[in-house]
DSSP file (Angstrom, degrees, kcal/mol; ACC not computed):
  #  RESIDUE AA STRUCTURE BP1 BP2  ACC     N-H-->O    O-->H-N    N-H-->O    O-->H-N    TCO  KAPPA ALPHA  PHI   PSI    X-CA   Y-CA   Z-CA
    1    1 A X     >        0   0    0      0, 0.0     4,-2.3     0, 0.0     5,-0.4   0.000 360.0 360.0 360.0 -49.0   53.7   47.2  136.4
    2    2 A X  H  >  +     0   0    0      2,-0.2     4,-6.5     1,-0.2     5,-0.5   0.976 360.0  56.0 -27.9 -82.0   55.7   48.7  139.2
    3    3 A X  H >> S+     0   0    0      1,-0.2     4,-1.5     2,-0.2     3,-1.4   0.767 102.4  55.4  -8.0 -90.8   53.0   49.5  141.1
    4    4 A X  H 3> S+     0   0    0      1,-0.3     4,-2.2     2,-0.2     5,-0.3   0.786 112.5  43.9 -35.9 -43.6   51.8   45.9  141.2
    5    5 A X  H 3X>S+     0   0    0     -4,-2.3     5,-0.6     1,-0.3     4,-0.5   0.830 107.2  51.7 -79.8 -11.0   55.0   44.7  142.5
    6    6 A X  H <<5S+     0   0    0     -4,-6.5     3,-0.4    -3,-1.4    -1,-0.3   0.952 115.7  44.0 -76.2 -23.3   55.4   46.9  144.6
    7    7 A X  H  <5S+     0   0    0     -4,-1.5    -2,-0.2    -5,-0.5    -3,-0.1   0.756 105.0  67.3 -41.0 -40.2   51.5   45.9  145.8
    8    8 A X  H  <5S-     0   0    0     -4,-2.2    -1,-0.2    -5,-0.3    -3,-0.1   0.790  95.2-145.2 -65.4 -24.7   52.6   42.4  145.5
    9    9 A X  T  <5 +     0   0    0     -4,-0.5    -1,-0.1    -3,-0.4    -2,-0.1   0.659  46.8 156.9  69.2  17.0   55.3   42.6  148.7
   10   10 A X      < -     0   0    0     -5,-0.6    -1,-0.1     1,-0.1     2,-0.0  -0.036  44.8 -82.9 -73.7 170.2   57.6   40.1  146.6
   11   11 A X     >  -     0   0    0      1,-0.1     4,-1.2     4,-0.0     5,-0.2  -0.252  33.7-115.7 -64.5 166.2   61.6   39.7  146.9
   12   12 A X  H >> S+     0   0    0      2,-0.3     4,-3.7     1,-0.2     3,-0.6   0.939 119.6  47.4 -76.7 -53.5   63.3   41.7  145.5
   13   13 A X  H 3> S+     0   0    0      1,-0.3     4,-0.9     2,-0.2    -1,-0.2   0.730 108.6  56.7 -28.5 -51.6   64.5   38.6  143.5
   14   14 A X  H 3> S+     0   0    0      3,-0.2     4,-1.5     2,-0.2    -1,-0.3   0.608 105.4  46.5 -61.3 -31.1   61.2   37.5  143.0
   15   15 A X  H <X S+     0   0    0     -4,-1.2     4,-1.0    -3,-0.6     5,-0.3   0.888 110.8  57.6 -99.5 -51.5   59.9   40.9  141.2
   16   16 A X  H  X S+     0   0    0     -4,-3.7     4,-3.3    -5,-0.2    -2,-0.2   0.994 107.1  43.2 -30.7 -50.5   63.0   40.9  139.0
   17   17 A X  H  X S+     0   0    0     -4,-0.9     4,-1.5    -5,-0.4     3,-0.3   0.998 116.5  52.7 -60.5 -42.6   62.2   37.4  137.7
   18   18 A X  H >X S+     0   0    0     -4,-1.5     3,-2.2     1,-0.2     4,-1.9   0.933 112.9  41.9 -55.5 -82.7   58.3   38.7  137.3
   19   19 A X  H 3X S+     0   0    0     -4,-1.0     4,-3.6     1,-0.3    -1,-0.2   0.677 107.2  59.4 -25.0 -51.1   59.1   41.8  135.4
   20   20 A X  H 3X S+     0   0    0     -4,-3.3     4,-1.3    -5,-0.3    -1,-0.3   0.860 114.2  41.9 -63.0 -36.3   61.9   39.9  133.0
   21   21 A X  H <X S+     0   0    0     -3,-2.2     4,-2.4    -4,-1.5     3,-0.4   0.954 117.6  46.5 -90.1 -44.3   58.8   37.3  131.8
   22   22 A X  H  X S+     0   0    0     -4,-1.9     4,-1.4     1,-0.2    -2,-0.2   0.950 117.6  43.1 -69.1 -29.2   56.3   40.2  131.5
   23   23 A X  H  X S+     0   0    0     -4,-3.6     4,-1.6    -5,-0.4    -1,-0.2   0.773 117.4  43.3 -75.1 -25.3   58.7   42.1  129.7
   24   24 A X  H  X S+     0   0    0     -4,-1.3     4,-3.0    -3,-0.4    -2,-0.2   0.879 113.5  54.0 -83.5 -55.4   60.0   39.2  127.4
   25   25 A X  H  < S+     0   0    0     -4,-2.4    -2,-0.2    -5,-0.3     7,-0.2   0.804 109.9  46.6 -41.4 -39.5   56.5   38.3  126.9
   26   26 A X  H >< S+     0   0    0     -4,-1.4     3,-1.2    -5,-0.2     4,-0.2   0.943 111.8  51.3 -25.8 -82.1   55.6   41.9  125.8
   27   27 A X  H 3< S+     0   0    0     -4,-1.6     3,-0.3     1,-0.2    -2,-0.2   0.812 121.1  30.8 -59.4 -31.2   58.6   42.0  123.5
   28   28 A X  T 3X S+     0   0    0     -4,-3.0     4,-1.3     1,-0.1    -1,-0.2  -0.110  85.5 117.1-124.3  55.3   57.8   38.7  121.7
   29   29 A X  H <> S+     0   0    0     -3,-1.2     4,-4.6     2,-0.2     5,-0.3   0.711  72.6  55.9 -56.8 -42.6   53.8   38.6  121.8
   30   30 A X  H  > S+     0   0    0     -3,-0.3     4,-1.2    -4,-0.2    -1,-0.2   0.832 111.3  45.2 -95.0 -11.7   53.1   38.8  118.4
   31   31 A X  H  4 S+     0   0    0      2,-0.1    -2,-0.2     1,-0.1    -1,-0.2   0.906 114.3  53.8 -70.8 -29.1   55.4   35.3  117.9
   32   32 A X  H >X S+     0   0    0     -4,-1.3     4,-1.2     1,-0.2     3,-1.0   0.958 104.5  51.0 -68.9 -71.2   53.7   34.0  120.7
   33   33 A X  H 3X S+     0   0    0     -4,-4.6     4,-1.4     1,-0.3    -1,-0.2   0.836 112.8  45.2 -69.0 -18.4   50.3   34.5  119.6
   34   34 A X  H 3< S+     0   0    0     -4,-1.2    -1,-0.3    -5,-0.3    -2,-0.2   0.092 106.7  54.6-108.8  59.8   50.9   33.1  116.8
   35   35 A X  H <> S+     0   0    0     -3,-1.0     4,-1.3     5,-0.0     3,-0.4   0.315 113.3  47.1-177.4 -81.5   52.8   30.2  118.4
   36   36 A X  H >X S+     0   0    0     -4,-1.2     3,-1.7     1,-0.3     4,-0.6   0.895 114.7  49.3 -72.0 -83.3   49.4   29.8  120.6
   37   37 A X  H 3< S+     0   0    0     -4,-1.4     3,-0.4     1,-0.3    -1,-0.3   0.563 111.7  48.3 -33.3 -33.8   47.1   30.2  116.8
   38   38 A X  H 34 S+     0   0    0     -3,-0.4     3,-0.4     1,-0.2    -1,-0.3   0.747 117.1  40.3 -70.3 -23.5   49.2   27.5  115.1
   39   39 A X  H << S+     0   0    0     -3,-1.7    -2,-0.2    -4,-1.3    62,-0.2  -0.045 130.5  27.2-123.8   3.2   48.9   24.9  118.2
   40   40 A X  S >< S+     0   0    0     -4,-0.6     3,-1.6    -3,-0.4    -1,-0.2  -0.099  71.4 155.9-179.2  45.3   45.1   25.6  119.0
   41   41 A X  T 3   +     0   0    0     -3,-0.4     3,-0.2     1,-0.2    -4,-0.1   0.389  68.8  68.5 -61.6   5.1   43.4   26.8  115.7
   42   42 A X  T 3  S+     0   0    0      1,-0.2     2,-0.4    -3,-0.0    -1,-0.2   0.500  94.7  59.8 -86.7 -13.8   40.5   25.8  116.7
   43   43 A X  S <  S-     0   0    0     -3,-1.6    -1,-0.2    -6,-0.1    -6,-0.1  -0.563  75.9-141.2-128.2  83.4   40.4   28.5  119.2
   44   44 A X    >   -     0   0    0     -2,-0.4     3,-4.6    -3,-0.2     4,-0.4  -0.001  21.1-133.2 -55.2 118.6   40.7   32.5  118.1
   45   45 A X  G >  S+     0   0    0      1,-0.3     3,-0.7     2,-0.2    -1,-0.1   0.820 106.2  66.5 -37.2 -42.3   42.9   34.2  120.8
   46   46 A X  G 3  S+     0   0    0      1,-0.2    -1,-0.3     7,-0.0    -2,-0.1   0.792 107.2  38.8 -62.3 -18.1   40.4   36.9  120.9
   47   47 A X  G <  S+     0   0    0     -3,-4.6     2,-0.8     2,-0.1    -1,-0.2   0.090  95.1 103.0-120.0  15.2   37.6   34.4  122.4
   48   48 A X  S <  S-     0   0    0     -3,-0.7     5,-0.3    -4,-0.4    -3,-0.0  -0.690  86.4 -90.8 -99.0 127.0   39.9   32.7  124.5
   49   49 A X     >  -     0   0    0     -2,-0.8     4,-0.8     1,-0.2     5,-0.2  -0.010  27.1-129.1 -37.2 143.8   39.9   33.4  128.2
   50   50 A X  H  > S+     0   0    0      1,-0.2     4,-2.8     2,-0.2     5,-0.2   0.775 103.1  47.4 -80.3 -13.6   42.0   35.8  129.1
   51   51 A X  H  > S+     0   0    0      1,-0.2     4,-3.9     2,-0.2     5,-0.5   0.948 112.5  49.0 -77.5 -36.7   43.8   33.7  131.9
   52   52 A X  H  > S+     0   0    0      1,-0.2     4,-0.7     2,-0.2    -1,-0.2   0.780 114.0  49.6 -73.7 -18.9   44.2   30.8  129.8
   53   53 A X  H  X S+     0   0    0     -4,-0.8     4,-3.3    -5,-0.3     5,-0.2   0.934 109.6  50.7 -50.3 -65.8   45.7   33.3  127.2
   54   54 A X  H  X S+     0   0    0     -4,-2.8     4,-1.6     1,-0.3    -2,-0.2   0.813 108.6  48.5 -67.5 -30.4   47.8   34.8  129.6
   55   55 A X  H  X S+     0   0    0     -4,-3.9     4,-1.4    -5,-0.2    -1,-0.3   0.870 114.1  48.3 -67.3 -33.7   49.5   31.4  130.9
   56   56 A X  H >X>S+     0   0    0     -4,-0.7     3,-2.6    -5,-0.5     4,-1.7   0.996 105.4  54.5 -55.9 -60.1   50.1   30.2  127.5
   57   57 A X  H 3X5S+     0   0    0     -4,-3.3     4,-0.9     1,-0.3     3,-0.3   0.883 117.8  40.0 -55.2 -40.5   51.6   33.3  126.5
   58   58 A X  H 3<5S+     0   0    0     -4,-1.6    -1,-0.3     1,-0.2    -2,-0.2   0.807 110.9  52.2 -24.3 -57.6   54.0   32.8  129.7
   59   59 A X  H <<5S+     0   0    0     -3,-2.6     4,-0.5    -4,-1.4    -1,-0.2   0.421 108.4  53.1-102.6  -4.8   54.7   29.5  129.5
   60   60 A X  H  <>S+     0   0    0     -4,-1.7     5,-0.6    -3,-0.3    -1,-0.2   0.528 110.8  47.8-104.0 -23.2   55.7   29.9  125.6
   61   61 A X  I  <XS+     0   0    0     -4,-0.9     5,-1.8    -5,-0.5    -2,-0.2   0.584 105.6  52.2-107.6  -4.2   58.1   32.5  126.2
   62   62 A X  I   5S+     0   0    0      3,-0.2     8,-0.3     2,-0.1    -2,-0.2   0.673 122.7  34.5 -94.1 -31.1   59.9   30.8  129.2
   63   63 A X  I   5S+     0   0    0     -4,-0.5    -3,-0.2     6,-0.2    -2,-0.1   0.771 134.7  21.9 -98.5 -22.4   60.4   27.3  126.6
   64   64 A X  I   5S+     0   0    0     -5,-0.2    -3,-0.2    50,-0.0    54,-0.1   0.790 133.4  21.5-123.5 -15.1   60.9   29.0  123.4
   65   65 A X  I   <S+     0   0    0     -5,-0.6    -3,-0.2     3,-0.0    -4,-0.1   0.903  88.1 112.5 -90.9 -68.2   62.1   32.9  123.5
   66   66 A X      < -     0   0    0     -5,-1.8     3,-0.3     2,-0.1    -4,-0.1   0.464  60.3-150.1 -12.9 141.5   63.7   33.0  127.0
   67   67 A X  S    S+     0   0    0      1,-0.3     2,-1.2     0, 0.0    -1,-0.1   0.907 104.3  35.1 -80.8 -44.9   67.4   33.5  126.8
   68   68 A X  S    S-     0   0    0      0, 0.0     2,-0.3     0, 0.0    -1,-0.3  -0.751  97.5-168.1-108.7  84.6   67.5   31.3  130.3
   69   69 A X        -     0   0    0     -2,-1.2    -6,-0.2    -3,-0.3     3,-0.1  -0.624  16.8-122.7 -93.9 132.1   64.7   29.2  129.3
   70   70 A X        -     0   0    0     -2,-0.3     5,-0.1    -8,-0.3    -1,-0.0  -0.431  41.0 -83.6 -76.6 151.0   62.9   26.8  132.0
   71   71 A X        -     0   0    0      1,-0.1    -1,-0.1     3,-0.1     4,-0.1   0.171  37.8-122.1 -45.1 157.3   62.6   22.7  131.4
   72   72 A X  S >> S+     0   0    0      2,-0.2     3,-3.3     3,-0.1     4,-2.9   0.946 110.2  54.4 -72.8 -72.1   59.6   21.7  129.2
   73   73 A X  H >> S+     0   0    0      1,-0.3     3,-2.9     2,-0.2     2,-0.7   0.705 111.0  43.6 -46.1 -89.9   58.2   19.5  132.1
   74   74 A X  H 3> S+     0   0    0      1,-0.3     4,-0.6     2,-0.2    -1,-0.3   0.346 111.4  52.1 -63.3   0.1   58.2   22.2  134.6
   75   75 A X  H <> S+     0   0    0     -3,-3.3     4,-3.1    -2,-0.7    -1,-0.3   0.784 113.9  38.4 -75.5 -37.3   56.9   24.9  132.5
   76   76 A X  H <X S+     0   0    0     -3,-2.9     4,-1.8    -4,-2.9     5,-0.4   0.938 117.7  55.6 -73.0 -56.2   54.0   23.4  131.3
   77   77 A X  H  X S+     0   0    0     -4,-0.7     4,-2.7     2,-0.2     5,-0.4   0.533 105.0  48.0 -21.8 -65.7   53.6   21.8  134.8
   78   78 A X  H  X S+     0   0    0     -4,-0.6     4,-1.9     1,-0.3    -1,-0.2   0.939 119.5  46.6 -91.7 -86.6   53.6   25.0  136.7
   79   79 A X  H  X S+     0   0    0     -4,-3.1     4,-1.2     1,-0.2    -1,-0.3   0.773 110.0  48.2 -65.3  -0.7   50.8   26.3  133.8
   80   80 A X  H >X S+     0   0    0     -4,-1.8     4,-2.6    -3,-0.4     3,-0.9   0.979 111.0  47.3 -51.7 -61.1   48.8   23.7  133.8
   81   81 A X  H 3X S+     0   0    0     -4,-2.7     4,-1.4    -5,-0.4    -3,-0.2   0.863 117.3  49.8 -74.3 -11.5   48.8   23.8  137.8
   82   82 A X  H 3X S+     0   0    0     -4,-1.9     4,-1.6    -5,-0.4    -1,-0.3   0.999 107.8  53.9 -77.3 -44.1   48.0   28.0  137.2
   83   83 A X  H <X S+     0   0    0     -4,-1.2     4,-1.2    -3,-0.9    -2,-0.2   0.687 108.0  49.4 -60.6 -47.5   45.4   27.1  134.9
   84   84 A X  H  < S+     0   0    0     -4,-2.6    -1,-0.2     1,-0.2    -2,-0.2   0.900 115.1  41.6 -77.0 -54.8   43.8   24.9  137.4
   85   85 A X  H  < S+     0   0    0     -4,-1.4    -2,-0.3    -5,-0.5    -1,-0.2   0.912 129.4  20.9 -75.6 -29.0   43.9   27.3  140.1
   86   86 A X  H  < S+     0   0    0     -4,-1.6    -3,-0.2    -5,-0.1    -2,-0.2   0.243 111.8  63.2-120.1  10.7   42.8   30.6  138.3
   87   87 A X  S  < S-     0   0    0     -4,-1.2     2,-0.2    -5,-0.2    -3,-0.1   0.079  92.4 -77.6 -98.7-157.6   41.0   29.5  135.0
   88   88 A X    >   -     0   0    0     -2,-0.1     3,-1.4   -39,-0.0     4,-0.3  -0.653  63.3 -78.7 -98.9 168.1   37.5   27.4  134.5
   89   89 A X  T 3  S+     0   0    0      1,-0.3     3,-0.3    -2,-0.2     4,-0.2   0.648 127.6  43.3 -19.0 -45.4   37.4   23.7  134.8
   90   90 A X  T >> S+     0   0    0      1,-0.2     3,-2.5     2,-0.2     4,-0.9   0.730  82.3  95.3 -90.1 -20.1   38.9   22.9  131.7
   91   91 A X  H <> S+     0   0    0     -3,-1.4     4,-2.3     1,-0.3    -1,-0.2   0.579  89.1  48.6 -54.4 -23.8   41.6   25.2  131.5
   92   92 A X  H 3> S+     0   0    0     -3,-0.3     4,-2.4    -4,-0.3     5,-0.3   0.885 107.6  48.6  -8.8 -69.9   43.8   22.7  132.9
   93   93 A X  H <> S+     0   0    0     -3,-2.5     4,-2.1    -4,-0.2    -2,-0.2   0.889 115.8  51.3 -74.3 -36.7   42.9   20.1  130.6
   94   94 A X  H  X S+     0   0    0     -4,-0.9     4,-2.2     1,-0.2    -1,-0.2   0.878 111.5  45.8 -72.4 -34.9   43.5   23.3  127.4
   95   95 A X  H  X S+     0   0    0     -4,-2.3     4,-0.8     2,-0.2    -1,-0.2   0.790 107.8  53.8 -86.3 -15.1   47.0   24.4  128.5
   96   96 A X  H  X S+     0   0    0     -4,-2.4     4,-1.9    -5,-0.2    -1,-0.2   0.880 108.6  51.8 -72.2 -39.5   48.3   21.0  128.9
   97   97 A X  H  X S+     0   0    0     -4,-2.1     4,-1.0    -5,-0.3     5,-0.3   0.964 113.4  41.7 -74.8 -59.1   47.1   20.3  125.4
   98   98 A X  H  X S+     0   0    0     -4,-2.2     4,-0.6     2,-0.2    -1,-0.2   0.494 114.3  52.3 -55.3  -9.7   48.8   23.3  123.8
   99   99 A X  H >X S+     0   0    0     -4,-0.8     3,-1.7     2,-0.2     4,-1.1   0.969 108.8  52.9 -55.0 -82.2   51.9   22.9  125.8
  100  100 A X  H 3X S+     0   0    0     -4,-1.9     4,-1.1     1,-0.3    -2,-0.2   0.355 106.5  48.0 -55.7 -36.0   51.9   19.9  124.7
  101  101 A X  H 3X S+     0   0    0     -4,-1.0     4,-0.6     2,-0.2    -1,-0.3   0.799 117.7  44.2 -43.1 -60.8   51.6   20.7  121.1
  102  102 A X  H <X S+     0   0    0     -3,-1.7     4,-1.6    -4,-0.6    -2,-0.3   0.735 105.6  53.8 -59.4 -31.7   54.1   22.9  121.3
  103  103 A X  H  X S+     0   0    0     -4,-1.1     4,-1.2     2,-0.2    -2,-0.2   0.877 111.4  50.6 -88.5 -27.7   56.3   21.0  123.3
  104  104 A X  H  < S+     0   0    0     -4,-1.1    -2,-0.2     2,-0.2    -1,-0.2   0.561 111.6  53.9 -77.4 -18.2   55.9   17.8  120.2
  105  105 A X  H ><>S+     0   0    0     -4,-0.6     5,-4.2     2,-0.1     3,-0.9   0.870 109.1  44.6 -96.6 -36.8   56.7   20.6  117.7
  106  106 A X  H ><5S+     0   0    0     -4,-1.6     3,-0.7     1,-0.3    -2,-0.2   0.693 112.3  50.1 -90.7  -6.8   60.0   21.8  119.4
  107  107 A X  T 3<5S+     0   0    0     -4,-1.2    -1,-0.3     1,-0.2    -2,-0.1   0.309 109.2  47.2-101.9  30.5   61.2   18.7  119.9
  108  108 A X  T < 5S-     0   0    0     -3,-0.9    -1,-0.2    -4,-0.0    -2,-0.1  -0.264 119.3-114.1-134.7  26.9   60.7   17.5  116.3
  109  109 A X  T < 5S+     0   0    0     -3,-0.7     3,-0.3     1,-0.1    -3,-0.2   0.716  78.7 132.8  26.4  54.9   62.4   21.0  115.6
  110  110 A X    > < +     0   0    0     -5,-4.2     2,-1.8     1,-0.2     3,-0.6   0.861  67.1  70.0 -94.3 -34.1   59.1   22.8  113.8
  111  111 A X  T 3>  +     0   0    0     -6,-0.5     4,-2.1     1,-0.3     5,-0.2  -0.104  60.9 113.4-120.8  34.3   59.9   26.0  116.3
  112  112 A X  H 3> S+     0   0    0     -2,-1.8     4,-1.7    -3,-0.3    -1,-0.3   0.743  77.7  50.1 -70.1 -10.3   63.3   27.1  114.4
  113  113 A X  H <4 S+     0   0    0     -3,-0.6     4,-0.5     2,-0.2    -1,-0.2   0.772 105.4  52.5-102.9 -14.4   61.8   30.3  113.3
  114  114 A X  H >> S+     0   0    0      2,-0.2     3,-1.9    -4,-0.1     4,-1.0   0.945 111.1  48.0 -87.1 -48.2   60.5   31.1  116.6
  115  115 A X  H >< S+     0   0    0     -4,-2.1     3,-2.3     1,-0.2    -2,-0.2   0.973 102.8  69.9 -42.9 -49.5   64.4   30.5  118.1
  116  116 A X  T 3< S+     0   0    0     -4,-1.7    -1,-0.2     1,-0.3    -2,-0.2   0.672  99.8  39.1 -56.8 -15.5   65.4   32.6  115.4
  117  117 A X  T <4        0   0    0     -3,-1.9    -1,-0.3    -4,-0.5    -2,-0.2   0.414 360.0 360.0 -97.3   1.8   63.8   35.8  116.8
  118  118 A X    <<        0   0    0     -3,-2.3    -2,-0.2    -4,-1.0    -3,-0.1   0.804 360.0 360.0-104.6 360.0   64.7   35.4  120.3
């Protein structure tokens, strides 16, 4: 991972913050994917694109693990608008619905067990 940031030219600020989300994401993967399996069972992680994977898995740990967890709106916003730019057509249209699932499940409080590990 080093490597890449150092590749990357980011602030110094900026490569902190990158590292802290791959590193949380890392640490709470296997509640995120199954986070992403309960919210999209129709679609087995293993046959899901890996970008559209990889923003969920992002965007699920910055609104439900993160200690300093980013607004709902602007997370999914921000993937969605990744999704759009580095995914297939629809991925857009897939990460807003599983945000979106997710975001109707923590705010009807179904995602206590996932606060509870982070």
């Amino acid at each position: 991972m080093q490597r890449h940031l150092r590749e990357a030219h980011l602030s110094e600020e900026a490569a902190e913050f990158t590292a802290h989300l791959v590193e949380g994401v890392e640490r709470h993967r296997a509640a995120i994917d199954d986070v992403i399996r309960e919210r999209a069972p129709a679609f087995p992680l293993s046959e899901m694109p890996p970008v559209d994977r990889n923003i969920l898995r992002l965007a699920i740990y910055e609104v439900l693990f993160d200690n300093q967890p980013a607004p709902l709106r602007t997370a999914i916003n921000e993937a969605v608008e990744l999704a759009k730019g580095y995914g297939s057509e629809s991925s857009g249209r897939f990460v807003n619905g599983v945000l979106g699932a997710v975001a109707l499940a923590a705010s009807s409080g179904d995602d206590t067990d996932t606060q509870d590990e982070a």
